[in-house]
Each structure stands twice: as structure tokens, then as C-alpha cells.
C-alpha positions as CSV (number, residue, x, y, z in Angstrom):
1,X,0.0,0.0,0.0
2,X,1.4,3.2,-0.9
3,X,1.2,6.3,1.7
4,X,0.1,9.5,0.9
5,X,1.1,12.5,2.6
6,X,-0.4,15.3,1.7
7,X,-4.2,15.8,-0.4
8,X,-2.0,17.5,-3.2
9,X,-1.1,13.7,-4.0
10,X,-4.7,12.8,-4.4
11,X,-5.6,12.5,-8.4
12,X,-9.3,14.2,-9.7
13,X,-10.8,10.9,-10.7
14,X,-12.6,10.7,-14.2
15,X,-14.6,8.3,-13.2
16,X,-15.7,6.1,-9.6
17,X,-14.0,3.2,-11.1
18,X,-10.8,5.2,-11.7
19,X,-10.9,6.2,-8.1
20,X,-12.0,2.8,-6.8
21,X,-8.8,1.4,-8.2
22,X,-6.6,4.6,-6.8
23,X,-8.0,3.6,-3.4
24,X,-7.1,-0.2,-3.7
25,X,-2.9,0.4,-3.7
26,X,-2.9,3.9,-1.8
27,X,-4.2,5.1,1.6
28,X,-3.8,8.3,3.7
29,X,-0.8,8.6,5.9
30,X,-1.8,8.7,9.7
31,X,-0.1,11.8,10.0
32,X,-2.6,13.3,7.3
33,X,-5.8,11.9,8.9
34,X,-4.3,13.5,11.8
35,X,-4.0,17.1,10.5
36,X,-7.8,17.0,9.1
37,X,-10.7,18.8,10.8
38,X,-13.3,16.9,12.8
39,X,-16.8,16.9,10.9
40,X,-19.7,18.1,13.6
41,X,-22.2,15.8,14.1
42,X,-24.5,18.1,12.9
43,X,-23.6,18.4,9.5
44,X,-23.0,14.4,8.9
45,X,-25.4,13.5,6.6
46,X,-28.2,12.2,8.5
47,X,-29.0,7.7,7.7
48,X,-31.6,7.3,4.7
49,X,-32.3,3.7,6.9
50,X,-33.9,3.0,10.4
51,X,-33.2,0.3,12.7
52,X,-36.1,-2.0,13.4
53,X,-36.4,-4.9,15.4
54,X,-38.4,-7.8,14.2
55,X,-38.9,-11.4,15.4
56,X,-38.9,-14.3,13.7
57,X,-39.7,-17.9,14.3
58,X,-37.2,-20.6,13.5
59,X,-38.5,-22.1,10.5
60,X,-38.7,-18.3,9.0
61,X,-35.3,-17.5,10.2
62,X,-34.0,-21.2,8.9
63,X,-35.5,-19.8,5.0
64,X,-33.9,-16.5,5.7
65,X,-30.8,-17.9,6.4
66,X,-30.7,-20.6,3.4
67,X,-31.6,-17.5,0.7
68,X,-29.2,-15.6,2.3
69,X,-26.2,-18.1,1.5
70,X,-27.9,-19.1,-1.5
71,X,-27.4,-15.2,-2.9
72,X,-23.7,-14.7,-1.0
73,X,-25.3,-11.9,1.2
74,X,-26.0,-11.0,5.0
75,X,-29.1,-12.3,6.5
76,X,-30.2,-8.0,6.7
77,X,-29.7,-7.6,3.0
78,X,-31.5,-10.5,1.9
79,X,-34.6,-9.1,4.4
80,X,-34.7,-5.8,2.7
81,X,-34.1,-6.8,-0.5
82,X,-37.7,-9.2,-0.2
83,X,-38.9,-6.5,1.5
84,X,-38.4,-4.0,-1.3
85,X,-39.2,-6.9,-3.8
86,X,-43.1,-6.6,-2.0
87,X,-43.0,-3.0,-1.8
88,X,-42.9,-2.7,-6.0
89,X,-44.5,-6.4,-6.5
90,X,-47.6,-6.3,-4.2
91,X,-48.3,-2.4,-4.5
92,X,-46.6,-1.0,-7.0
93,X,-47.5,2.6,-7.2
94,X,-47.8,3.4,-3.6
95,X,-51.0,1.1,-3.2
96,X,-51.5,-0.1,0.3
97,X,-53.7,-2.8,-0.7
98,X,-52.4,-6.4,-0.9
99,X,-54.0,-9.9,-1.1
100,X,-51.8,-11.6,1.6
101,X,-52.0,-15.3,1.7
102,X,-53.7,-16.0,5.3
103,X,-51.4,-17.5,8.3
């Protein structure tokens, strides 16, 4: 990994690919992320997500898991992306109505 010491060493990307590969062989120098200012919390851009608990029983959990390896992803991921898979499948266009299959 190569160091670098000051921000004049940092490139203007043409693309997010062009930077992704920059950012795979070079980091900053501790001695740079030392001189840079402290963001307030204030003005960090506030999370587009909310953390919400839900319970499962095993056999759902057991499904969840099973997809979730199946797809290479965390058991979260997998959640929202069925979730958002309902959201534009069952009511596309903001309908609230849905024909739920009965428990």
C-alpha cells in the first residue's frame, strides 16, 4: 500500500471506477488523517435507513438464512431486498392494498 502524505497527491478521478482502483494500492498517511478537521455531528449527513427490530420464528429465520447463503449476502440484505421486492411487486405505485395469503 502506498502512503500518501499530503491531499495534493490525491488524483481528480474521471470516473468512480478510476478512483476505486486509486483507493485499492494507496491510503492516507496517519499523519494526514491527523491534521484533518473533525466533521460536527451536525452536518453528517443524517441515515436514509432506520433500525427496526423484528422477530422471527425458526423455520422463517432457517428460510432466511438458506436464501441468504444461497445469494452470498448478510441475512439483513436478503430481508430488505424481499422486502423491497413486496414493496414494487404487491403495491406498486404506492397502493397499500395487498391480497396476503392468510397464516
Amino acid at each position: 500500500m502506498t502512503l500518501i502524505q499530503s491531499m495534493n497527491e490525491i488524483p481528480v478521478f474521471a470516473s468512480e471506477e478510476e478512483e476505486h482502483r486509486f483507493w485499492q494500492t494507496y491510503e492516507l498517511a496517519e499523519e494526514l488523517w491527523e491534521t484533518l478537521p473533525t466533521i460536527p455531528k451536525e452536518e453528517l449527513p443524517q441515515p436514509r435507513t432506520k433500525p427496526v427490530p423484528v422477530r422471527f420464528d425458526e423455520d422463517v429465520l432457517r428460510r432466511v438464512k438458506a436464501l441468504a447463503a444461497k445469494r452470498h449476502t448478510g441475512r439483513t440484505s436478503t430481508l430488505r431486498m424481499v422486502v423491497r421486492y413486496l414493496k414494487y411487486q404487491c403495491a406498486p405505485g404506492g397502493r397499500t392494498e395487498c391480497n396476503w395469503p392468510r397464516s
